[in-house]
N, C-alpha and C positions, 0 to 999 in steps of 0.2 A: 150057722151063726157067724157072723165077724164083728169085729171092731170098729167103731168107727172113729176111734182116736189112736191114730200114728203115735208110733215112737218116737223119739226127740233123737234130731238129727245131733249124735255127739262129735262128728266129726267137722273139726273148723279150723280153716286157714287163712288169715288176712294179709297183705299186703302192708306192710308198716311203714318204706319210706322207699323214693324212687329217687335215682342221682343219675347225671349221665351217664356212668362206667355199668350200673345194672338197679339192680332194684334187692329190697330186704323181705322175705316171706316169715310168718310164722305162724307153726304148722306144729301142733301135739307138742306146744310149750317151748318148744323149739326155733330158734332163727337162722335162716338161712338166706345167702347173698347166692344171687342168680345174677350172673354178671353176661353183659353186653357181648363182651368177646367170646363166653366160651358156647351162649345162646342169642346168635346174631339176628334172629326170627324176631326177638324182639325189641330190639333196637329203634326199630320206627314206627315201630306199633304206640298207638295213642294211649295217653294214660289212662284211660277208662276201660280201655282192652285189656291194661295188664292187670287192671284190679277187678275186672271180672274173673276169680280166679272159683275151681271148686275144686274141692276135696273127693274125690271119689272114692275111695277107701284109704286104709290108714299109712298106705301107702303109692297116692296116687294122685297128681294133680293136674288138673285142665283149663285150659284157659279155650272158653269155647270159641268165643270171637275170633282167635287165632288161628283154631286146628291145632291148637299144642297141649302134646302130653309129657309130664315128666315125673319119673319116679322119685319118692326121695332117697333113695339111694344114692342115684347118679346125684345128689346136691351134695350126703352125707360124705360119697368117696369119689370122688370125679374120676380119680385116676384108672378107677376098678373099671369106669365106662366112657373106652376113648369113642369119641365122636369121628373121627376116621379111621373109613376103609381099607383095611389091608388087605393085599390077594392072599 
């Protein structure tokens, strides 16, 4: 026997406002500034790519058109996840 009514997807993140320094997410009630400089990937990415955004779990977001994934953590404490290489 199965179901044939899905559960309602409770996980949502929408895109609220895009400026040219980055862009504003919000994500589990939450807003969060993804900025240009510290995420240069998308910088030139078209506005329709960066509001293709999805929630992959309650901690996980992808923008497919791009090939970008980013936890919110890394939005929550940037400092905890430097983006450069050290040896």
């Amino acid at each position: 026997m199965y179901s044939e009514n899905f559960g309602k997807n409770i996980l949502n993140s929408s895109i609220t406002s895009v400026t040219s320094f980055g862009f504003w997410i919000l994500c589990n009630d939450k807003e969060y500034f993804v900025s240009f400089g510290d995420y240069p990937e998308f910088k030139n990415a078209n506005v329709i790519s960066i509001f293709n955004v999805e929630q992959l779990s309650p901690n996980q977001l992808r923008w497919p058109d791009l090939d970008i994934d980013i936890e919110l953590d890394a939005l929550k404490n940037p400092s905890a996840f430097p983006m450069v290489f050290k040896d």
